[in-house]
C-alpha positions in Angstrom: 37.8 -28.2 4.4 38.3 -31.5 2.4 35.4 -34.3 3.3 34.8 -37.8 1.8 31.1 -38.0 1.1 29.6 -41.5 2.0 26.9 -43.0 0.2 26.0 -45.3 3.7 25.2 -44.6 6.9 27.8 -46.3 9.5 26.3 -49.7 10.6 25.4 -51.4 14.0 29.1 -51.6 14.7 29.8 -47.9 14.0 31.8 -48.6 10.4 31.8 -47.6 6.4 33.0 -50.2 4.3 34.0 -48.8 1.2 34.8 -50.2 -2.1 35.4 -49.5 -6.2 36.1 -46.0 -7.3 36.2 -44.4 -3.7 38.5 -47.2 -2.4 40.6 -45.9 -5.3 40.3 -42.6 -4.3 40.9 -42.9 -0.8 43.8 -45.6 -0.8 45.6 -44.3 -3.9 44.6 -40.7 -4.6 44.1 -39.2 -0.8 46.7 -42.3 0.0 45.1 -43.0 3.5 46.9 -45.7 5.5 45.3 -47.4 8.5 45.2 -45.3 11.5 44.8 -42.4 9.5 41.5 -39.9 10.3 39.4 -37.8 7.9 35.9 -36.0 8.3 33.5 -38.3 6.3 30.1 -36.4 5.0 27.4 -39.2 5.9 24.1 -39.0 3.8 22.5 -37.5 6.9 24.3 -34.4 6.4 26.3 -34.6 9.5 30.0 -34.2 9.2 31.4 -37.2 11.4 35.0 -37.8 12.2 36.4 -41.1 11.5 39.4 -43.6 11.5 40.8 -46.0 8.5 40.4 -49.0 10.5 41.9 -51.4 7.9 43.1 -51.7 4.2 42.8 -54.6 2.3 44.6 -54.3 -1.4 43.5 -58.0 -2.1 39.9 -57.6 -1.8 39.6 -53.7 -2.9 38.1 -52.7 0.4 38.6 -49.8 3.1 36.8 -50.0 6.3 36.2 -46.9 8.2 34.9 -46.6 12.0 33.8 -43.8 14.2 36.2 -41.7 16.2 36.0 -39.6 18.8 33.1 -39.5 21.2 31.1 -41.3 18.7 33.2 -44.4 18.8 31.7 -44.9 22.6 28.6 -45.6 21.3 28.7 -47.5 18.1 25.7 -46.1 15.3 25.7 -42.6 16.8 26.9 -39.9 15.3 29.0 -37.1 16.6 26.6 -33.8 17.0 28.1 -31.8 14.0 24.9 -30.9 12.4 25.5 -29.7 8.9 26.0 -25.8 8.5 24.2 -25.2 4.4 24.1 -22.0 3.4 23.5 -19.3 6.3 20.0 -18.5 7.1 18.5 -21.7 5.8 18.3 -20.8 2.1 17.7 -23.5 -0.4 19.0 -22.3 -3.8 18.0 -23.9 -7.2 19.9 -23.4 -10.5 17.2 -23.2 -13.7 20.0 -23.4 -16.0 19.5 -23.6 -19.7 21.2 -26.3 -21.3 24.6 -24.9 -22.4 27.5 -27.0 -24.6 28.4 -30.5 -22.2 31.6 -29.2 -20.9 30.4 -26.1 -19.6 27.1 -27.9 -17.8 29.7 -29.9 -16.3 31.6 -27.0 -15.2 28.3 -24.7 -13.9 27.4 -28.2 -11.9 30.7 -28.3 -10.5 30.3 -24.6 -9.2 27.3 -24.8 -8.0 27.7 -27.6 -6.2 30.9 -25.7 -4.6 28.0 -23.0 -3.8 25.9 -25.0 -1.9 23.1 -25.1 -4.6 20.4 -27.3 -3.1 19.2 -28.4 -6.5 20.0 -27.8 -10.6 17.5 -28.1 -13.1 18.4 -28.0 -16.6 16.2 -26.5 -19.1 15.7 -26.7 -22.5 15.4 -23.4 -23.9 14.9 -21.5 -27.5 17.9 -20.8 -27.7 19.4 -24.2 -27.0 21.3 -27.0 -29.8 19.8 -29.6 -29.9 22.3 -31.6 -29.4 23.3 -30.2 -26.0 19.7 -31.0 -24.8 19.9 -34.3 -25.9 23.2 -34.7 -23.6 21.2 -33.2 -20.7 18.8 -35.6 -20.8 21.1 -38.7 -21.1 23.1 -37.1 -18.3 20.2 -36.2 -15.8 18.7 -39.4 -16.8 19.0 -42.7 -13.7 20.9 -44.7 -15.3 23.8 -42.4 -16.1 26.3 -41.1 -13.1 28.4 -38.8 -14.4 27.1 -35.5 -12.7 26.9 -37.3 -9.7 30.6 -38.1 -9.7 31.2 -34.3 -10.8 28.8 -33.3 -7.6 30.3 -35.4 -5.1 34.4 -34.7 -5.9 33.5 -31.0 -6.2 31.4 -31.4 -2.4 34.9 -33.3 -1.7 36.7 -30.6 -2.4 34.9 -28.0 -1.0 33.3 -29.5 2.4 29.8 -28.3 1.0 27.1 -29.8 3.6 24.3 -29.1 1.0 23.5 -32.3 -0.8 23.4 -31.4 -4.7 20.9 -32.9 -7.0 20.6 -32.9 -11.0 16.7 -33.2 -11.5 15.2 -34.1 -15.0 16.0 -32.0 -17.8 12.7 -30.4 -18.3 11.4 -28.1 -21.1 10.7 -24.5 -20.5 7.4 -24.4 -19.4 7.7 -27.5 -17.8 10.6 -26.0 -15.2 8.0 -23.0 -14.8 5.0 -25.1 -13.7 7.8 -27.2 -11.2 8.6 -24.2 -9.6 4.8 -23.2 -8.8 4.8 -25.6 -6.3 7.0 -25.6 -3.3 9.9 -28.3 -3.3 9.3 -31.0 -1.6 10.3 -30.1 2.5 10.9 -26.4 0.8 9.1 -23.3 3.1 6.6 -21.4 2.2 9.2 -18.3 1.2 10.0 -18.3 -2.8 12.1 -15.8 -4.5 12.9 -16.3 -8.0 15.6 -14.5 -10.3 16.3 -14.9 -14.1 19.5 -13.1 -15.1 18.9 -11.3 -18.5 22.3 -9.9 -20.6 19.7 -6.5 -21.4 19.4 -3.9 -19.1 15.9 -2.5 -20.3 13.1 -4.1 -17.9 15.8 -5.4 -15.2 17.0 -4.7 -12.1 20.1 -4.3 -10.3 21.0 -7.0 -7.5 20.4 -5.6 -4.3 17.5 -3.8 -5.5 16.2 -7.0 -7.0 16.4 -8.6 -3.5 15.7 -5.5 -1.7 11.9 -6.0 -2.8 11.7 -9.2 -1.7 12.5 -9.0 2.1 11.3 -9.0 4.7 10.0 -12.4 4.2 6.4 -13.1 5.0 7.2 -16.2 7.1 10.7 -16.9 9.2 13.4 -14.5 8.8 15.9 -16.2 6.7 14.1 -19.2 5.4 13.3 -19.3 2.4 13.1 -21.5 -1.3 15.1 -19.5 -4.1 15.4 -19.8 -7.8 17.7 -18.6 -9.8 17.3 -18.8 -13.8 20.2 -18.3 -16.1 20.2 -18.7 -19.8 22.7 -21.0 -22.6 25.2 -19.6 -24.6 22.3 -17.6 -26.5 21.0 -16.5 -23.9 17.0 -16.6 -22.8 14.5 -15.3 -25.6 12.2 -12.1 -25.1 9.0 -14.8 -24.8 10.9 -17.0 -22.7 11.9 -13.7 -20.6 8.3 -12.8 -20.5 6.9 -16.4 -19.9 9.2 -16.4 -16.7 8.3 -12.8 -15.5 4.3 -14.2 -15.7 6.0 -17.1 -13.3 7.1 -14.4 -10.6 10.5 -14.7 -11.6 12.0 -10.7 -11.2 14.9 -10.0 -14.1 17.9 -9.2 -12.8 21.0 -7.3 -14.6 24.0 -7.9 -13.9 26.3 -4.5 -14.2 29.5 -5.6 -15.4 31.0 -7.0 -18.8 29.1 -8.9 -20.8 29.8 -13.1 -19.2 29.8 -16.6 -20.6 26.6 -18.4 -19.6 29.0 -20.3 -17.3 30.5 -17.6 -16.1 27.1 -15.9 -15.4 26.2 -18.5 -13.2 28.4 -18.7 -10.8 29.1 -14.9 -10.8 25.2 -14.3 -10.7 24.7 -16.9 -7.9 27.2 -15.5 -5.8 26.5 -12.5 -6.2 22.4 -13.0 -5.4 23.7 -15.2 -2.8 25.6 -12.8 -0.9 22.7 -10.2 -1.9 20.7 -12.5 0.1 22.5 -14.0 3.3 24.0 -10.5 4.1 20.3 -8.8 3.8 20.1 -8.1 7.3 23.2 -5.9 7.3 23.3 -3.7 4.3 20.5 -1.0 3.3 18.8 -0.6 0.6 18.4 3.1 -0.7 15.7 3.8 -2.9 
């Protein structure tokens, strides 16, 4: 399901006022008139439904308010608390810094997988100019992979609100990890895909030795590493192992870091959220 994802919470009157590059998007791309009614993602994480309530061309503006029961009490929102990924797992991308156009692309998936949080990492095995452009692009002061974020959580209705953090070295995205995100539980898993088979395990095996979790079922903080286009080095490998990260090996062709990504996420993911209905035979 489509969403626009607000930046503001609705004010004392119950209305978004919107302006620049998402008045562009709503009045010319989504072509919205007044009247019209679309499910607006507000920074809460609540999916809210609301009305165009006016279009000015003039000024550049768009002014949504709330619909539906909402709208009888102004500044409250409608009770559609936001779904994230089933069981209350947090998953965070460690992604070694691949070429620009393919970050931008793993970003854009992950954010489409409800990733709570992406890391990027320079590694060994990583140009040096694609860590400089990591670190320009997870930097404040540029936006770019927030715009990618919020048209791909657009586009997919994701509820999870994605974050770049820092580009961080190696050892530096180790140490982050030892302690618990902020607001994250007590439960960590942590997985680093690895292209070799020796030393690895399979998915479900992988997860299979995690579970059950020591505190609430299905709550839980998890990590998933996944190297550039030269892959992650043997100390690297071994660095992370030492971190508590478990290698995982995925059993199919050889993939394109950005292709591992999202096929190891999924696949971890679905590994995961379904672990309460599959079996795991040793």
């Amino acid at each position: 399901m489509r969403q626009f994802v607000s930046g503001h919470e609705p004010d004392k009157d119950g209305c978004i006022r919107v302006e620049g590059d998402k008045f562009h998007y709503l009045a010319f791309v989504l072509r919205l008139e007044e009247g019209d009614m679309l499910h607006v993602r507000l920074p809460s994480g609540i999916l809210q439904p609301m009305t165009v309530a006016k279009v000015d061309s003039q000024s550049r503006t768009l002014t949504l308010s709330l619909a539906g029961e909402a709208a009888a009490s102004a500044g409250n929102s409608l009770a559609v608390p936001p779904a994230g990924i089933p069981g209350h797992f947090r998953f965070h991308l460690f992604q070694l810094v691949p070429k620009p156009p393919k970050m931008d692309l793993i970003i854009r998936q992950a954010t489409e997988c409800g990733v709570s949080s992406i890391i990027p990492v320079a590694g060994e095995f990583c140009q040096k100019g694609n860590i400089e452009s990591a670190v320009k692009k997870s930097s404040p002061q540029d936006n770019r992979w927030q715009k990618v974020i919020t048209e791909a959580r657009e586009q997919s209705g994701s509820p999870v609100g994605t974050e770049v953090l820092s580009c961080m070295k190696f050892d530096e995205a180790l140490a982050f990890w030892k302690d618990v995100p902020e607001g994250g539980s007590a439960d960590r898993l942590a997985f680093v895909l690895y292209e070799r088979s020796e030393g690895t395990l399979p998915v479900h095996r992988a997860v299979g030795r995690c579970f059950p979790l020591k505190n609430a079922p299905g709550n839980a903080d998890i990590a998933v590493m996944v190297g550039a286009e030269g892959g992650i080095s043997p100390s690297e490998l071994g660095r992370a192992k030492e971190a508590g990260f478990i290698p995982v090996h995925l059993q199919t062709n050889i993939l394109r870091c950005e292709t591992a990504a999202l096929y190891g996420l999924a696949a971890l993911q679905g590994a995961i959220v379904e672990s309460d209905i599959w079996k795991l035979n040793e």
